[in-house]
N, CA and C atoms as an extended XYZ file, in Angstrom:
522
Properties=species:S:1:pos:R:3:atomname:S:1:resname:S:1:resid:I:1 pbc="F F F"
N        42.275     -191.692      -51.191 N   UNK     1
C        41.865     -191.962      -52.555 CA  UNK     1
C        41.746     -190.625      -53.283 C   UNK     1
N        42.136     -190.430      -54.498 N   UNK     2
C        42.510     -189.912      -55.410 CA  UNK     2
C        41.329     -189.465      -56.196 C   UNK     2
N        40.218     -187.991      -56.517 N   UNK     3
C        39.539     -188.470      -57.340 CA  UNK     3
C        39.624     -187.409      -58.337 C   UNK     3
N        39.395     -187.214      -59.645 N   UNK     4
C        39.510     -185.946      -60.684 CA  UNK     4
C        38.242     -186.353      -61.379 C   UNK     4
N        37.893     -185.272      -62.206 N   UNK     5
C        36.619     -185.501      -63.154 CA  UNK     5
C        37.286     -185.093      -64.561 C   UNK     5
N        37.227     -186.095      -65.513 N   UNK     6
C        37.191     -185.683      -66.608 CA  UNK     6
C        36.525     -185.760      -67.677 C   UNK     6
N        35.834     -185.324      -68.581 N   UNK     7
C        35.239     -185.365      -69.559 CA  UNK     7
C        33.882     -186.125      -68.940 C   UNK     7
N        33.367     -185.349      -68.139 N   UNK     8
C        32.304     -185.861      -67.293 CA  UNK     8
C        32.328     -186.959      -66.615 C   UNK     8
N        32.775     -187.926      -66.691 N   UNK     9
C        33.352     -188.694      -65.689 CA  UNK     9
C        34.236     -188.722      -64.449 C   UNK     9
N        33.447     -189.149      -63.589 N   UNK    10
C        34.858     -188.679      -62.277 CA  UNK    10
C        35.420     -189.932      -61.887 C   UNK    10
N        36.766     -189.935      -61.853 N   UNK    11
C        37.600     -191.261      -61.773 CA  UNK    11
C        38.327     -191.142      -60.583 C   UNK    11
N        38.345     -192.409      -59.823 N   UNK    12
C        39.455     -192.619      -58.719 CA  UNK    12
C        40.169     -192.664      -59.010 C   UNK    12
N        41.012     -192.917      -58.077 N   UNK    13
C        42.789     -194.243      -58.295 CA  UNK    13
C        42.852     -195.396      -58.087 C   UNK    13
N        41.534     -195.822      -57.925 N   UNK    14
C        41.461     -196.982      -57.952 CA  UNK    14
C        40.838     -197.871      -58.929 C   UNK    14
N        40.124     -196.380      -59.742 N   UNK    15
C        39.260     -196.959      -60.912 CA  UNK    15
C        37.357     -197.397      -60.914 C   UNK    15
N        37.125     -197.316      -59.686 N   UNK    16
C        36.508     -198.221      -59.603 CA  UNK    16
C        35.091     -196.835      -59.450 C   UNK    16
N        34.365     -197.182      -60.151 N   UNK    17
C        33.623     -196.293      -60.954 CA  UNK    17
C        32.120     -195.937      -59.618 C   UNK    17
N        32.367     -196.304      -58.873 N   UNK    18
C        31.180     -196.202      -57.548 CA  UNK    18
C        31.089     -194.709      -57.347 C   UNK    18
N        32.131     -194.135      -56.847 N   UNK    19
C        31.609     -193.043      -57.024 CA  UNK    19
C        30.871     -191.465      -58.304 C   UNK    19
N        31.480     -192.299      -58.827 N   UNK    20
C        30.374     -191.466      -60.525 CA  UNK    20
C        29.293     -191.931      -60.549 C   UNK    20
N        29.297     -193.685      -60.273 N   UNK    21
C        27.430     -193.818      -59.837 CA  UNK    21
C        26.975     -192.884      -59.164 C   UNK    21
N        27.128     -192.977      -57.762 N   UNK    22
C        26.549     -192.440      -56.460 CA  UNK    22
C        26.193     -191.272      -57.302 C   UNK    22
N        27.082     -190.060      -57.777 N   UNK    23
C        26.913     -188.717      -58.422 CA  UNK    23
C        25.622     -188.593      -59.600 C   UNK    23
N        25.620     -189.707      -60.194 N   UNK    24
C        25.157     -189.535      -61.555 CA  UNK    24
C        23.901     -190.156      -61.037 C   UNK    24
N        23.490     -191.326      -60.020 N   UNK    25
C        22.060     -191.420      -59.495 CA  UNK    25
C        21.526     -190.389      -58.584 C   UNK    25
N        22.196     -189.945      -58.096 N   UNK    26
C        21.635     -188.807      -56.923 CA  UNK    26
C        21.144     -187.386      -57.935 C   UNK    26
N        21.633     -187.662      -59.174 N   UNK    27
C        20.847     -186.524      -59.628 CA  UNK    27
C        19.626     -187.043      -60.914 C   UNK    27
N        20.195     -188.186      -61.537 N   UNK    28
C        18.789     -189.083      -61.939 CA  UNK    28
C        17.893     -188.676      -61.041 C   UNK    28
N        17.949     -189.043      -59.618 N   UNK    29
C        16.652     -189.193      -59.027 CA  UNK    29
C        16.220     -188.115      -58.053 C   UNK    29
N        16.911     -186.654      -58.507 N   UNK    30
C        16.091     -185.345      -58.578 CA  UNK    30
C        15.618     -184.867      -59.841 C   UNK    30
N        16.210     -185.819      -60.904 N   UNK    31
C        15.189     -185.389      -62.193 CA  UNK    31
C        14.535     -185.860      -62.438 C   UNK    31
N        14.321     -187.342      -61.894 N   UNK    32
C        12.861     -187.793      -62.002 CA  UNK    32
C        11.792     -187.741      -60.912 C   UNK    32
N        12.349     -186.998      -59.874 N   UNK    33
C        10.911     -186.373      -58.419 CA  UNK    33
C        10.797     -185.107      -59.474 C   UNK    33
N        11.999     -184.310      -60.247 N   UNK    34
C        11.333     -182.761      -60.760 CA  UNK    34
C        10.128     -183.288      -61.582 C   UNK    34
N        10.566     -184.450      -62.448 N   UNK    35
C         9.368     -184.687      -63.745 CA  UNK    35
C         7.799     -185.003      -62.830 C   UNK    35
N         8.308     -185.921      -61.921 N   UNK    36
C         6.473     -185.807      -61.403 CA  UNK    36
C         5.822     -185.318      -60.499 C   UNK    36
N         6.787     -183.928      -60.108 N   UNK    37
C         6.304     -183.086      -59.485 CA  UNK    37
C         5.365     -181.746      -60.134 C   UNK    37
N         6.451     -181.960      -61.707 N   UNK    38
C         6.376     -180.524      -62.273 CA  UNK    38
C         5.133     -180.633      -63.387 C   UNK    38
N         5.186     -181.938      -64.105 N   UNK    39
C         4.294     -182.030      -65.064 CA  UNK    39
C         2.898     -182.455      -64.352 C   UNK    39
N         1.751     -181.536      -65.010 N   UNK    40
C         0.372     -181.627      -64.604 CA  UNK    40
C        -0.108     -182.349      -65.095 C   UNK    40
N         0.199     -183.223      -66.553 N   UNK    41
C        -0.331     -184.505      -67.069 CA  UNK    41
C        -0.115     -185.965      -66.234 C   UNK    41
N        -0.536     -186.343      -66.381 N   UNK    42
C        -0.294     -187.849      -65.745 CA  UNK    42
C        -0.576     -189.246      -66.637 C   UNK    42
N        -0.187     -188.346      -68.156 N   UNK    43
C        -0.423     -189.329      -68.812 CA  UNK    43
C         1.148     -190.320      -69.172 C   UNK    43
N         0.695     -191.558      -69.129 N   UNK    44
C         1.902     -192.342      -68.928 CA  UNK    44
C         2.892     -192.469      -69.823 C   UNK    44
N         2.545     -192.217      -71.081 N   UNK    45
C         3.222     -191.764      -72.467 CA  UNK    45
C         4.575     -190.586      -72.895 C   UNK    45
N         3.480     -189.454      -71.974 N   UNK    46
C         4.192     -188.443      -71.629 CA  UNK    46
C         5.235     -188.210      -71.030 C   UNK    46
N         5.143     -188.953      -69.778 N   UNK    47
C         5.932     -189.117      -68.679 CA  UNK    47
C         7.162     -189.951      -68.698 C   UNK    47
N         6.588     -191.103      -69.589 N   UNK    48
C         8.113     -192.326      -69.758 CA  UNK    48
C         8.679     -191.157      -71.068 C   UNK    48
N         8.411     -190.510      -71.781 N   UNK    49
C         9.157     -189.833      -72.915 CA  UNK    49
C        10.018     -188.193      -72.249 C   UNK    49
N         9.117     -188.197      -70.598 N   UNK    50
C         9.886     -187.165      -70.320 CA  UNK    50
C        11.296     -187.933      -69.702 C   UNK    50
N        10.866     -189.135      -68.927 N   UNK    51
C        12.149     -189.787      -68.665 CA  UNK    51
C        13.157     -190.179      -69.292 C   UNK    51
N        12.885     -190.666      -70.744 N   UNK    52
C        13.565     -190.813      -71.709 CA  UNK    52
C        14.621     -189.778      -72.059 C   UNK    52
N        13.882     -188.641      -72.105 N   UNK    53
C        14.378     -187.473      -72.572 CA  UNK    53
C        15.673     -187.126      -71.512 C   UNK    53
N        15.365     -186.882      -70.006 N   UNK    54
C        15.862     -185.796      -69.234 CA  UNK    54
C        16.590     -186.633      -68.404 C   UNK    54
N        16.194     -188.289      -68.299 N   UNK    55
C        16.819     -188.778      -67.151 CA  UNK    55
C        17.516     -189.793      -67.833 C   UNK    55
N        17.639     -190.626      -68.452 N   UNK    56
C        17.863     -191.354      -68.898 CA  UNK    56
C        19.495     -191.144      -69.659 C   UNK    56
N        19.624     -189.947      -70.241 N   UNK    57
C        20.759     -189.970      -70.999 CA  UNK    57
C        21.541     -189.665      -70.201 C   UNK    57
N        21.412     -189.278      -68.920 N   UNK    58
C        22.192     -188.672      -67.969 CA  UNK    58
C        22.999     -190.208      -67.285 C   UNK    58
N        22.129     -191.661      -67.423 N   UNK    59
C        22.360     -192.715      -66.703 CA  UNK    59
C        23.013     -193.849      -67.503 C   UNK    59
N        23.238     -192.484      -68.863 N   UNK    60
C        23.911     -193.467      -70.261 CA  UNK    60
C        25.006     -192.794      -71.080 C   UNK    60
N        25.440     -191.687      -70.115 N   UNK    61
C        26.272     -190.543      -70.947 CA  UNK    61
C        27.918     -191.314      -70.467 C   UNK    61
N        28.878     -191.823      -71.646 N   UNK    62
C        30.135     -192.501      -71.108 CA  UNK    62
C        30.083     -193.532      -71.049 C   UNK    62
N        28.813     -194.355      -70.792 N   UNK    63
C        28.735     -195.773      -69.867 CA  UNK    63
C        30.120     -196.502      -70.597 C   UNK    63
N        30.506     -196.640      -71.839 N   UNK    64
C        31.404     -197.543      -72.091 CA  UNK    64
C        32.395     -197.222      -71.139 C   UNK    64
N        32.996     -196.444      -70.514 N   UNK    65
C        33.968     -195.815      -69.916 CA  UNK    65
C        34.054     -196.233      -68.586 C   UNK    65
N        32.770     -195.891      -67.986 N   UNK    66
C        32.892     -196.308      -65.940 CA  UNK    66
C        31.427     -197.392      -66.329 C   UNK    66
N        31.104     -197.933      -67.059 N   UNK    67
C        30.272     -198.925      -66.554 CA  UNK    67
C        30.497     -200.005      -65.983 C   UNK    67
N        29.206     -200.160      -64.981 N   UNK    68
C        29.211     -200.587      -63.745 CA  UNK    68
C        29.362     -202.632      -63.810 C   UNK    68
N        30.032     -203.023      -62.687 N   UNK    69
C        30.523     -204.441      -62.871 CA  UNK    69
C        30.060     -204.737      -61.584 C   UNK    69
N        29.975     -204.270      -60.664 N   UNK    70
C        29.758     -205.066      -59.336 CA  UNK    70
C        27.729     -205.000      -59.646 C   UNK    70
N        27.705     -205.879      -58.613 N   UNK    71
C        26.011     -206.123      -58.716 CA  UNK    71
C        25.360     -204.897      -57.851 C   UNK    71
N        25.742     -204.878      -56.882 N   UNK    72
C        25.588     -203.196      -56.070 CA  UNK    72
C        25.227     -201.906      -57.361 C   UNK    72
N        26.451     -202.041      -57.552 N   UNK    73
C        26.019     -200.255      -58.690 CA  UNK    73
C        24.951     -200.871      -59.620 C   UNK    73
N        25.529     -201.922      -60.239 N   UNK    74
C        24.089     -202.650      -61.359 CA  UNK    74
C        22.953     -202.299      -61.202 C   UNK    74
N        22.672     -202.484      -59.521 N   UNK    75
C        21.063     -202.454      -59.226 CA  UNK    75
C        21.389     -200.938      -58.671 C   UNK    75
N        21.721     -200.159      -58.240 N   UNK    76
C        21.518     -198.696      -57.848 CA  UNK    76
C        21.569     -198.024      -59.171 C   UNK    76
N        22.016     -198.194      -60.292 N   UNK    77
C        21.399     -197.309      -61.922 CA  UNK    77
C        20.218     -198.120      -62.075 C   UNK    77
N        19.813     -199.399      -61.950 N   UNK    78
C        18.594     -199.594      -62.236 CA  UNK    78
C        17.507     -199.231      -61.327 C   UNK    78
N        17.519     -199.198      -59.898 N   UNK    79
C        17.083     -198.549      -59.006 CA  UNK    79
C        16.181     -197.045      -59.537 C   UNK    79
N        16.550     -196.076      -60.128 N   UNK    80
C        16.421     -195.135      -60.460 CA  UNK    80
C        15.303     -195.245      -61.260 C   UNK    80
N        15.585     -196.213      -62.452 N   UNK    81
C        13.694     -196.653      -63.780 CA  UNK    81
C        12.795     -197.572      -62.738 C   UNK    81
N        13.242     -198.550      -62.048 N   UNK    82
C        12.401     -198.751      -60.542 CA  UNK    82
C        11.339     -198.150      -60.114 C   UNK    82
N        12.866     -196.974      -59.611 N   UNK    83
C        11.665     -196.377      -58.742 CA  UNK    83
C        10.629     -195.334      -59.507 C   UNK    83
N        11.451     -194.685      -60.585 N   UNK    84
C        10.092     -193.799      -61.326 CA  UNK    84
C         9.402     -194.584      -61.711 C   UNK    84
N         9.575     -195.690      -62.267 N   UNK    85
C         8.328     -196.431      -62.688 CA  UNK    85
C         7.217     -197.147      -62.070 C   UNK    85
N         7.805     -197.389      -60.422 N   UNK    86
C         7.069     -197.862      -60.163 CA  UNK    86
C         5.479     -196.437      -58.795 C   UNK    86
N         6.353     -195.024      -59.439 N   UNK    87
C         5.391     -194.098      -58.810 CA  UNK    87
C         4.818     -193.657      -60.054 C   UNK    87
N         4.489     -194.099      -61.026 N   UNK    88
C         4.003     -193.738      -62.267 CA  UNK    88
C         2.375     -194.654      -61.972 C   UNK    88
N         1.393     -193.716      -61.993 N   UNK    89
C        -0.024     -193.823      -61.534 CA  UNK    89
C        -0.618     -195.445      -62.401 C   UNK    89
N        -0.812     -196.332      -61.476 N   UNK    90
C        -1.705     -197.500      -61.700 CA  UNK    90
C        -0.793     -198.766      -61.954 C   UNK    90
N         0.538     -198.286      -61.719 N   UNK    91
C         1.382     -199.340      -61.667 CA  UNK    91
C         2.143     -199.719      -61.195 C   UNK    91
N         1.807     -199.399      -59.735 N   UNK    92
C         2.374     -199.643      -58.379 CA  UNK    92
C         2.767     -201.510      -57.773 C   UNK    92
N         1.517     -201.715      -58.614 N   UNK    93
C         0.992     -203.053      -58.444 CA  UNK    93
C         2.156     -203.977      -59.254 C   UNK    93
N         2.917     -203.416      -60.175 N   UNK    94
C         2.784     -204.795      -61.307 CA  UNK    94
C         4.201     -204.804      -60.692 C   UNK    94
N         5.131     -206.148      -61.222 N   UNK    95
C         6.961     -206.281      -61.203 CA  UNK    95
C         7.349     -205.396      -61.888 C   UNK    95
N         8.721     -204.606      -62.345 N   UNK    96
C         9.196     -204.249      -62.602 CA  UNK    96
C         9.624     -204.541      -63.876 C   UNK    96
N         9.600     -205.545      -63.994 N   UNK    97
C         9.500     -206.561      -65.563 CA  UNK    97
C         8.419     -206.362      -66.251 C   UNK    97
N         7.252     -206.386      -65.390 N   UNK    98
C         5.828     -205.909      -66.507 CA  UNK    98
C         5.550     -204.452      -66.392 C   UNK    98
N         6.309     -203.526      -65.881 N   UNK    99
C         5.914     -201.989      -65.498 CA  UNK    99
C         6.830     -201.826      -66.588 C   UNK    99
N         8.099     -202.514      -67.123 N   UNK   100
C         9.072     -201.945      -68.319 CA  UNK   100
C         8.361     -202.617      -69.681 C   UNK   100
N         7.689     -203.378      -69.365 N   UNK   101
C         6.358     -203.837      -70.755 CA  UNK   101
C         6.124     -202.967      -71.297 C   UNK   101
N         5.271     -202.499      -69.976 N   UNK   102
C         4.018     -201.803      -69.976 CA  UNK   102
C         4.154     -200.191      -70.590 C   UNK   102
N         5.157     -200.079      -70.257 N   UNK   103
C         6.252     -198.295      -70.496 CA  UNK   103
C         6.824     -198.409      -71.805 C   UNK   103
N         7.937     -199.790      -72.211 N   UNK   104
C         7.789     -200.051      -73.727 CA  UNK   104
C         9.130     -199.666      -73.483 C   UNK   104
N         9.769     -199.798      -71.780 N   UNK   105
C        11.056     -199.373      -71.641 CA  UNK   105
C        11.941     -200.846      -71.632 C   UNK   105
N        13.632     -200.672      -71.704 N   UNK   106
C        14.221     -201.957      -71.698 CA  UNK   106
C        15.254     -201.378      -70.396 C   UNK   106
N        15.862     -202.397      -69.516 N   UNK   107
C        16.395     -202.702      -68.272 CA  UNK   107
C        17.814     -201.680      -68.787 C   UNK   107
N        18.124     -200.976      -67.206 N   UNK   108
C        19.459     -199.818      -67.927 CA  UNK   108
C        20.536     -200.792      -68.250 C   UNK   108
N        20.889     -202.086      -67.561 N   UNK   109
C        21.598     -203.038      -67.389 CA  UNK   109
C        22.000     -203.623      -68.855 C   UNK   109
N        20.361     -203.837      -69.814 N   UNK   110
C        20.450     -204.219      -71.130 CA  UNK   110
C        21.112     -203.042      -72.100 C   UNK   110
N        20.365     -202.016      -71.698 N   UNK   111
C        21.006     -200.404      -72.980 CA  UNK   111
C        22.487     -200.021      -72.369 C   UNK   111
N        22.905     -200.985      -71.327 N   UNK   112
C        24.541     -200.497      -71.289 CA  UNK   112
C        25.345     -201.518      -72.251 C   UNK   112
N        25.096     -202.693      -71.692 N   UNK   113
C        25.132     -203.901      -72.926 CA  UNK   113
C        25.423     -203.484      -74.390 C   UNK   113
N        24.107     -202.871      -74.764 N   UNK   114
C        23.989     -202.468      -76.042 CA  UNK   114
C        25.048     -201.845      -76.549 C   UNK   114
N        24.791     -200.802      -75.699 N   UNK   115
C        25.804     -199.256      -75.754 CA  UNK   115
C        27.069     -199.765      -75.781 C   UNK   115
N        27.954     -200.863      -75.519 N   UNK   116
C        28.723     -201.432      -74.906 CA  UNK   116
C        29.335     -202.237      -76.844 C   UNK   116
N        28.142     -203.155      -77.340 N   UNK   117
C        28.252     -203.383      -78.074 CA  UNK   117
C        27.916     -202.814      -79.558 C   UNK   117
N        27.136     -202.009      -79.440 N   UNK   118
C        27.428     -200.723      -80.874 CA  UNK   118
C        29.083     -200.397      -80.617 C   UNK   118
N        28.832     -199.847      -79.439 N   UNK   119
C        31.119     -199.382      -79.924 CA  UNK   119
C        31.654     -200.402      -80.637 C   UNK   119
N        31.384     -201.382      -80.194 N   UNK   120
C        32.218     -202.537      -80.205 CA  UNK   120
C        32.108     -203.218      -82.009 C   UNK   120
N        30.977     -202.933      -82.278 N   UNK   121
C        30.871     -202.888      -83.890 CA  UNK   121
C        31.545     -202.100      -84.974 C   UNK   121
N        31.597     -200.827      -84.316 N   UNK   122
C        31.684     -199.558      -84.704 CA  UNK   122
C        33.274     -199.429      -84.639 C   UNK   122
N        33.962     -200.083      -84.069 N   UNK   123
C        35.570     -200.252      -84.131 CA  UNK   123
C        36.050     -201.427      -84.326 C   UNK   123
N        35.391     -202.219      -84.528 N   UNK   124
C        35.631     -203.576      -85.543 CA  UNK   124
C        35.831     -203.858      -87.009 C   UNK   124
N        34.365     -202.511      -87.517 N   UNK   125
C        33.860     -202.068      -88.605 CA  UNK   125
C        34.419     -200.678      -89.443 C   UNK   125
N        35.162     -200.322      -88.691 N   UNK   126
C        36.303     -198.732      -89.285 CA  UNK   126
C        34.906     -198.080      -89.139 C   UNK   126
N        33.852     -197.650      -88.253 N   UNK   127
C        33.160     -196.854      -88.457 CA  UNK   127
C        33.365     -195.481      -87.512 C   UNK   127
N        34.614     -195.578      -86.638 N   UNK   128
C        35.118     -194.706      -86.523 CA  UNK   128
C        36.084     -194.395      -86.376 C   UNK   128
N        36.504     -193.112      -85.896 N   UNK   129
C        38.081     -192.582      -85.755 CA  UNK   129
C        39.046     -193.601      -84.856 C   UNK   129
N        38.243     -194.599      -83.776 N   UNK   130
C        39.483     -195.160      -82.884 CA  UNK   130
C        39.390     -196.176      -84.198 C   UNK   130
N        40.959     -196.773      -83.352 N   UNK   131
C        41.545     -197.753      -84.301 CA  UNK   131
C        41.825     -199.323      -83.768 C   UNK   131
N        41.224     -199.961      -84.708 N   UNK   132
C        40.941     -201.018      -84.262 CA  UNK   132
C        41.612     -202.328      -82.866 C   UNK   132
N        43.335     -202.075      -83.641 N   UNK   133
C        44.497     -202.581      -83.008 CA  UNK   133
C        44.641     -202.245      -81.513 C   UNK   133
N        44.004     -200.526      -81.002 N   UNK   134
C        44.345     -200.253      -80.012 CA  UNK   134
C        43.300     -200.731      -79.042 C   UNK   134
N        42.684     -201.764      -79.443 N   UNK   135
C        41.519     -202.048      -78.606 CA  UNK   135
C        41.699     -203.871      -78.546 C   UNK   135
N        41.543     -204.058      -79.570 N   UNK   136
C        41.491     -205.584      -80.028 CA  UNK   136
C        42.570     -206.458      -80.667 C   UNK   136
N        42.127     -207.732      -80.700 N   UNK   137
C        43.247     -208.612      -81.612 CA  UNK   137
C        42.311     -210.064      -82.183 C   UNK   137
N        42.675     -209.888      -83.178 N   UNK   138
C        41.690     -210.960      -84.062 CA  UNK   138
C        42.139     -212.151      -83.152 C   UNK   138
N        40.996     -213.135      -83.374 N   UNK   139
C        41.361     -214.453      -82.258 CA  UNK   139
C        41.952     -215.277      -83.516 C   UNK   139
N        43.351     -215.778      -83.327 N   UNK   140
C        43.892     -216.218      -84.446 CA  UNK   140
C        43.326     -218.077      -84.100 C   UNK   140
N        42.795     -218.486      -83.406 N   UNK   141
C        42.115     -219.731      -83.571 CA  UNK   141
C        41.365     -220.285      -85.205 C   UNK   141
N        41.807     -221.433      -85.500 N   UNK   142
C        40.651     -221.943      -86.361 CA  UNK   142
C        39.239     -221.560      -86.152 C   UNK   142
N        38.525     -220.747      -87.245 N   UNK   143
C        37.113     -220.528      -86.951 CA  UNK   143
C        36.181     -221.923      -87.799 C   UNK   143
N        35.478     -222.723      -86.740 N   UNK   144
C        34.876     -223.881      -87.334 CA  UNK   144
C        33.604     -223.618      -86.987 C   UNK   144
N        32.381     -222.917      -86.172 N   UNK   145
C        31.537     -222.197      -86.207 CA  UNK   145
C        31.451     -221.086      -86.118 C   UNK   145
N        29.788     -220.384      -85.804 N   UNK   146
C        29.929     -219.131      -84.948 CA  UNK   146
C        30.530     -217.855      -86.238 C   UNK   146
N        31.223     -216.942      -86.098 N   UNK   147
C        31.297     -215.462      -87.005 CA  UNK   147
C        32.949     -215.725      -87.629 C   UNK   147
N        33.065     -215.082      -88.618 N   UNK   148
C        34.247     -215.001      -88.523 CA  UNK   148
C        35.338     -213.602      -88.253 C   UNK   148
N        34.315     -212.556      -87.342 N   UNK   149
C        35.254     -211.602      -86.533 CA  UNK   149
C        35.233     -211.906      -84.948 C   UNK   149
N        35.616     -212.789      -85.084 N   UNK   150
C        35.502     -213.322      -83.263 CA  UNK   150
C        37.090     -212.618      -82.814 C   UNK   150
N        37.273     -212.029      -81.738 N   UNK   151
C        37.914     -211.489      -80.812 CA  UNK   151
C        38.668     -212.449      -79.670 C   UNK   151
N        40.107     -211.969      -79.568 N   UNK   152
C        40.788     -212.732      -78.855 CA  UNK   152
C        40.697     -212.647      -77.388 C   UNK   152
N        40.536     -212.886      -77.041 N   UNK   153
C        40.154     -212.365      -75.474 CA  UNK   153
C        41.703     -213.096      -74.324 C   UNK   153
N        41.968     -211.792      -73.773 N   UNK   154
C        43.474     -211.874      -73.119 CA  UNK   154
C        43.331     -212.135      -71.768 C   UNK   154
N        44.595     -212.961      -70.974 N   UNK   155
C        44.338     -213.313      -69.565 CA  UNK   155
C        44.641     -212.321      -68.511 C   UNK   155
N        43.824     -211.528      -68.009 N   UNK   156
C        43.657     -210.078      -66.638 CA  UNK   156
C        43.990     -210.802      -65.679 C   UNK   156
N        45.193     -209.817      -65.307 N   UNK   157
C        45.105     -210.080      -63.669 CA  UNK   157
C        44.727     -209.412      -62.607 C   UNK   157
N        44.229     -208.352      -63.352 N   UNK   158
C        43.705     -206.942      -62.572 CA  UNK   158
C        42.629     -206.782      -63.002 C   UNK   158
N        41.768     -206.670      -61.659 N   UNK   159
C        40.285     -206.141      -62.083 CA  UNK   159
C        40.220     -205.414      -63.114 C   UNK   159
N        41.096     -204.038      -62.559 N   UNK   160
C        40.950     -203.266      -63.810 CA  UNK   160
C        40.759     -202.907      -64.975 C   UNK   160
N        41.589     -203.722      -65.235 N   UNK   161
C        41.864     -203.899      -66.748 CA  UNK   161
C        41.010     -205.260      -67.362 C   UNK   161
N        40.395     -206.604      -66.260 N   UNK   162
C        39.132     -207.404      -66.922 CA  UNK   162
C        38.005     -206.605      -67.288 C   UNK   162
N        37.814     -205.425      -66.476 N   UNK   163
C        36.637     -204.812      -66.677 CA  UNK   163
C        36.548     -203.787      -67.304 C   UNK   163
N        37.753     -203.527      -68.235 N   UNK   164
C        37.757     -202.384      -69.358 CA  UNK   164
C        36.884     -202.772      -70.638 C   UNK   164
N        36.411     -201.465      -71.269 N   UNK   165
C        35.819     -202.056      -72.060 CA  UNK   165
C        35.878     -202.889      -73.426 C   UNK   165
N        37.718     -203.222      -73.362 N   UNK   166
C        37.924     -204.075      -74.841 CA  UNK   166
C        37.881     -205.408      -74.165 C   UNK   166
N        37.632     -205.285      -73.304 N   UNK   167
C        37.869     -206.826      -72.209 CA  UNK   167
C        36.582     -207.677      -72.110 C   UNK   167
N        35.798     -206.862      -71.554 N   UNK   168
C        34.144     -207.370      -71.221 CA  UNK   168
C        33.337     -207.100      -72.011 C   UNK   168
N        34.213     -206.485      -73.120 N   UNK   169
C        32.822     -206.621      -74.607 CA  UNK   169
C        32.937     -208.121      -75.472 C   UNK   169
N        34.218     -208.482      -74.794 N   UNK   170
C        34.393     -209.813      -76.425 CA  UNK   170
C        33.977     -210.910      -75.676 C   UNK   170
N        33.686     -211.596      -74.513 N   UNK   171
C        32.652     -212.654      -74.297 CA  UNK   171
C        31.218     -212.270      -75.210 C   UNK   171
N        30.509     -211.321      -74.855 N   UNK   172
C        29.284     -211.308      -75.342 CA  UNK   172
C        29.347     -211.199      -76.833 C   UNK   172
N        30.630     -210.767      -77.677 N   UNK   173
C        30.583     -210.223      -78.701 CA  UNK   173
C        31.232     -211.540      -79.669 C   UNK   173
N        31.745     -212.465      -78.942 N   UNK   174
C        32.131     -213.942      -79.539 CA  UNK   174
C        31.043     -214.535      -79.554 C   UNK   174
């Protein structure tokens, strides 16, 4: 197997984005043992805003590009707000669902989503330089509910290319 890094991303030949996880959590989660090793506060405010800051963009930098499709990587980037959150003092106790309440944080799974669908606005909408055509194709169906920029969505026969991102944005985005 084949691998190069480009533009911060490191890509196989096979595509298949596991190993840029593995890379990009293994150092998430020396920047979040540095944050609660290094900071002498332990106030919880502090701490989710240092994560915010230092770890977080690192687990969101590209995502439209190698984000993750199998359930494995899914839960090893979420793994990472897990586990800092759940060594974050007095909330050892709670799920993971009420420790991201409680922090005022949302699931990495949801802000890839997001991230996923701002592009997806944002080149629908001419709000930027890519161009629309090279991504999409209006769904020429009768529109009788629902929006009227609904997206055509094409038949994959390759993983690959189902799980690109003009592919797996237009279910959620219809």
């Amino acid at each position: 197997m084949q691998i190069c890094r480009d533009l911060g991303v490191t890509v196989c030949s096979d595509l298949a984005p596991a190993v840029h996880i593995n890379q990009i959590v293994a150092k998430a989660h020396q920047r979040d043992n540095n944050i609660l090793r290094c900071f002498v506060s332990r106030d919880l405010k502090s701490l989710t805003r240092a994560f915010k800051t230092y770890v977080r963009p690192l687990l969101e930098c590209n995502s439209i590009i190698w984000s993750p499709y199998l359930k494995q990587d899914i839960d090893h980037i979420e793994q990472v707000q897990r586990h800092f959150s759940k060594r974050l003092r007095g909330l050892s106790n709670y799920t993971y669902e009420n420790r991201l309440t409680l922090l005022i944080l949302t699931s990495m799974e949801l802000r890839h989503l997001r991230n996923d669908l701002t592009w997806c606005y944002r080149i629908v909408f001419g709000l930027t330089a890519l161009i629309f055509d090279e991504f999409f194709e209006w769904n020429p169906a009768t529109q009788t509910c629902g929006h009227a920029f609904k997206l055509y969505k094409r038949n994959c026969t390759h993983r690959s290319r189902a799980v690109f991102f003009s592919e797996r944005v237009i279910n959620v985005w219809n």
